[in-house]
N, C-alpha and C positions, 0 to 999 in steps of 0.2 A: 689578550686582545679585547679592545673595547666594542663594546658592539651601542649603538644609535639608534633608537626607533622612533619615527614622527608618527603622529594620529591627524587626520584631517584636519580638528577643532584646532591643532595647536599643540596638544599632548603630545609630551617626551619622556621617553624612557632611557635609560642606561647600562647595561651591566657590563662584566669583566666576561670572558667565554672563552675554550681553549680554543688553541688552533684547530683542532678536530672536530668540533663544534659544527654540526647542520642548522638547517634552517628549523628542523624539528623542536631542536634544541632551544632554539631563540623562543619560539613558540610556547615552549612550556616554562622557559624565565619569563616571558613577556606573561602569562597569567598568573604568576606567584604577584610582580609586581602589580598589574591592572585588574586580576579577580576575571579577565574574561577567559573562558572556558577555551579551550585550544580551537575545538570543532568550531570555532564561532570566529577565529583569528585568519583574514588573509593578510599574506607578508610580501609586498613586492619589492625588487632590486628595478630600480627606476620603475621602465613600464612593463618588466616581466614579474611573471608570479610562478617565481622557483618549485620544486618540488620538495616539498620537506627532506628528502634524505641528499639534499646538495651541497655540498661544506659552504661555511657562510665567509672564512678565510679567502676564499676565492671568487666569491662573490664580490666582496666587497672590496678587492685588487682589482676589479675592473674599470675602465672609466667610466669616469661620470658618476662611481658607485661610491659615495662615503656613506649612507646610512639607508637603514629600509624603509619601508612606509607601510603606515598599517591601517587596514581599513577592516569595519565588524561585521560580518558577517549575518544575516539574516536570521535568528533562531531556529526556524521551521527548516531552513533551506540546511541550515548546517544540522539539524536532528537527520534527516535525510541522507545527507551528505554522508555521514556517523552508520546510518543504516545499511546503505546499497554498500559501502567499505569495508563492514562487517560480517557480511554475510557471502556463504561459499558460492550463491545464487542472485546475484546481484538483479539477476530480469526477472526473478520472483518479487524482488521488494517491487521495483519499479511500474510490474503490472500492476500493484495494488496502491499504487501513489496516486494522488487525487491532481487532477489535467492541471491545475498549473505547477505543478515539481515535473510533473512531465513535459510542460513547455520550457522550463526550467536548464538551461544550457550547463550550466556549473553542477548539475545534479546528472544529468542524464550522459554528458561525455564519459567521465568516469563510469557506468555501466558498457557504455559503448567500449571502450580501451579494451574492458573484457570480455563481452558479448555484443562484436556487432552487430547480430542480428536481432539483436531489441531496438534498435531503429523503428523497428514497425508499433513498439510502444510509443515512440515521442509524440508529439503533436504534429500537425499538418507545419506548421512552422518550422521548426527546426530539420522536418524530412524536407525543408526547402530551402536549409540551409548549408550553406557549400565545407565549408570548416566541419559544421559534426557530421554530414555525412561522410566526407573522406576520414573522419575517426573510422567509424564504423565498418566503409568499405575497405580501410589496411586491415582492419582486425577480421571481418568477414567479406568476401568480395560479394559474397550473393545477395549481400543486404542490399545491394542497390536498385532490387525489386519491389524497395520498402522506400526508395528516394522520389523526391517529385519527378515529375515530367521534366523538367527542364535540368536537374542535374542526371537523371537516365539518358539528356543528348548533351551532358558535358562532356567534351573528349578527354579531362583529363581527370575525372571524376571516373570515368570508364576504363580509362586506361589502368589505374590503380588498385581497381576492383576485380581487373583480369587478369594482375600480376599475381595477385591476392588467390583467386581463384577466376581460372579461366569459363569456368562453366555462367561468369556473372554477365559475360556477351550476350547471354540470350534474352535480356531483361534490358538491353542496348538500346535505344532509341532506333527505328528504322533508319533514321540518315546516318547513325557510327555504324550498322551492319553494311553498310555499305561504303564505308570508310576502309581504303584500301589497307595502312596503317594500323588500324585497328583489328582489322579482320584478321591480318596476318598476324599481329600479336594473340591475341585466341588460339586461334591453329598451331602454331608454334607449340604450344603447350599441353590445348587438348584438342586433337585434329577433327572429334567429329561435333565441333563446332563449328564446322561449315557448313554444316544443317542450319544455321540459322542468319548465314552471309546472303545479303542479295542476291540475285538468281547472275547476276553480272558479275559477281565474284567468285559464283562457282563453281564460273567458267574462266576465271584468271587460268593460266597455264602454270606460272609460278607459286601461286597462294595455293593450288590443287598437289603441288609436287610435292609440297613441304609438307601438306597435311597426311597425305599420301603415304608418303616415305614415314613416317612417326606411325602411321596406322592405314593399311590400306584399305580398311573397313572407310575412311571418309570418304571412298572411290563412289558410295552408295550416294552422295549428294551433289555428287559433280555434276555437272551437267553435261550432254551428249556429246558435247564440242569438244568437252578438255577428255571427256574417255574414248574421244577418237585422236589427240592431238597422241600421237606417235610418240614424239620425244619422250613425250610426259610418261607415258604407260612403259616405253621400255625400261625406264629408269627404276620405274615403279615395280616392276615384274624381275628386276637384277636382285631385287631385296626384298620384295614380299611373290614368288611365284604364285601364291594364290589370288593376287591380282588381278587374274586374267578374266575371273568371273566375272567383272564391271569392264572390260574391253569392248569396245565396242564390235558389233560383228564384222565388220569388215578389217578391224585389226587381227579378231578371233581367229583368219585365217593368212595372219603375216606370218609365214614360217619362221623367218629370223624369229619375231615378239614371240611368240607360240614356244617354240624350242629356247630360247631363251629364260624362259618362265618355268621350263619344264627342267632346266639344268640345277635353276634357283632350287626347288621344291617337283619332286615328281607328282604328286597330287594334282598340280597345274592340268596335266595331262588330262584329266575327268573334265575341265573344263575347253576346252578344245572343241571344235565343231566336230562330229560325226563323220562327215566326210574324211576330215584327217586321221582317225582315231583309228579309221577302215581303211588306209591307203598304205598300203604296205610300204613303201617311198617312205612316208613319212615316218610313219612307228620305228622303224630301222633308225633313224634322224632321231629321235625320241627318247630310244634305246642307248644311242652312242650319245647321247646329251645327258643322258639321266636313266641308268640299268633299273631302276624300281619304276619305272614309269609303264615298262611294259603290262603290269597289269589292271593297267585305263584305259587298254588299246580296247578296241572294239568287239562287243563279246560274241560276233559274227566269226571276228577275225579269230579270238581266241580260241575260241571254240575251235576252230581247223585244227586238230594235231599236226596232220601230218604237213601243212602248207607251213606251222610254227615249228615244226621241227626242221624243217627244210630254208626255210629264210633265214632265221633267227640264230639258230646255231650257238656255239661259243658266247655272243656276247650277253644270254639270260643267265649264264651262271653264273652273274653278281647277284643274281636273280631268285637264284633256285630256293624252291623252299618245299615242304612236303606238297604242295598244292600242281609244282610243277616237277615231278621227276620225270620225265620223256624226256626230256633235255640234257642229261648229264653227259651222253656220247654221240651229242650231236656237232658234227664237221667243219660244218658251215657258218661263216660269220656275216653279222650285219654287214660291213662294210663292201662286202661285192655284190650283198644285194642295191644296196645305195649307189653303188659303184654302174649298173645295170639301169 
């Protein structure tokens, strides 16, 4: 295969190359023939600038592609270049590069590819430039703490960074945390990132479900509307029963949500209002929802042997453990006292 390289001046080179042959490859015949140093050689196919290990076979099958173009590289820029590539610590070189290799886009992406969070080394320029920040936020989402003001309210600059890592929403610009869209991509992934949605978002009913459901701890950031929005909690207490603790009080006392929550997980039950805990109606309700629950009931109520021996009956013996043996030939079942 013939391979063609033009130089800006005019300068043409030649050689034979195999099929197998990469761009690498080109690179180190083009400085047998020209004497320039590889590190100092860019090689474009029209207006892309390949990746050395790309086969040049295929390159050059493309349209519009008969030969490469070669332009020289900077010495300084490609010592650099040579340096942060070589080294297992690429944001070490870079912190010690003198501000313009650090304004230096051709030097600084390549660190970003594999540490985006040296972003916060570049210069004020390039954290304001859209192209190397999204280097940076695919490779770290959180880097986007280290971008300008004006891409922290790109939406798609944000978006990228929270697929990347969702924790990078917090460093959002106020108008994306209140970005419907955006907020629910966050939460979707890590829910108690609704700690940092508009106070209008979190009280969405839908964007609270979803966070919810993945973790019912982001029940802590909801706001009072969505932890009293009924649908939202029951759904939420079907699969996390210990939900019930961010219920709001007047749900705290919906027997369905209540018993519901307590079927999920019996622990629910320690969350429950007092009143219910002590209503012998209900604990019977509690008991037949969930046999381990009984010991959340009220320690008024527990405390009664002989009222827990007489109500309770049969149905603690899912129950029984050395703490409750009164119980083992006791007659009487939940269900007629519920029944009464």
């Amino acid at each position: 295969m013939k391979v063609t390289i033009y130089g800006i001046g005019g300068s043409c080179w030649q050689f034979d190359a195999e099929e197998s042959a990469t761009v690498g490859d080109a690179k180190a015949s083009l400085e047998e023939l020209s004497g320039v140093a590889v590190r100092e050689q860019r090689l474009f196919a029209d207006v892309v600038e390949p990746d050395d290990s790309e086969v040049l076979a295929k390159l050059l099958a493309l349209d519009d592609v008969d030969f490469l173009s070669y332009v020289r590289r900077d010495p300084e820029e490609a010592r650099w270049l040579e340096k942060v590539g070589n080294s297992p610590f690429p944001q070490d070189m870079l912190r010690s590069a003198p501000e313009d290799i650090r304004n230096n886009a051709n030097v600084v992406v390549p660190v970003l590819r594999r540490h985006g969070y040296s972003l916060k080394l570049a210069s004020a320029e390039l954290r304001a430039d859209r192209d190397v920040v999204l280097v940076a936020v695919a490779q770290a989402g959180a880097a986007l703490q280290h971008a300008s003001d004006d891409l922290r309210a790109d939406k798609g600059v944000v978006l990228v960074a929270i697929r990347q890592n969702a924790a990078a929403f917090a460093f959002a610009d106020a108008v994306l945390r209140a970005d419907r869209e955006v907020v629910m991509a966050a939460v979707s992934v890590q829910s108690n990132m609704l700690r940092h949605a508009s106070e209008e978002l979190r009280g969405d009913s839908e964007i609270v479900r979803i966070a919810a459901l993945r973790d019912a701890m982001a029940l802590e950031y909801a706001t009072e509307a969505a932890r009293n929005d009924r649908d939202v909690m029951l759904d939420v207490v079907q699969k996390h029963g210990h939900a019930l603790r961010f219920a709001s009080l007047a749900l705290q006392y919906d027997w369905e949500l209540v018993l519901t929550a307590i079927e999920c997980d019996a622990g629910a039950m320690k969350h429950a209002p007092h009143d219910l805990r002590t209503n012998i109606h209900f604990v019977c309700k509690a008991v037949l929802a969930n046999s381990c629950s009984l010991q959340y009931a009220g320690e008024e109520f527990r405390a009664n042997e002989t009222v827990f021996a007489d109500t309770i009956g049969q149905q603690i013996r899912a129950c029984q453990s050395a703490n409750y043996p009164l119980f083992a030939d006791t007659q009487n079942t939940c269900s007629v006292v519920c029944a009464n």
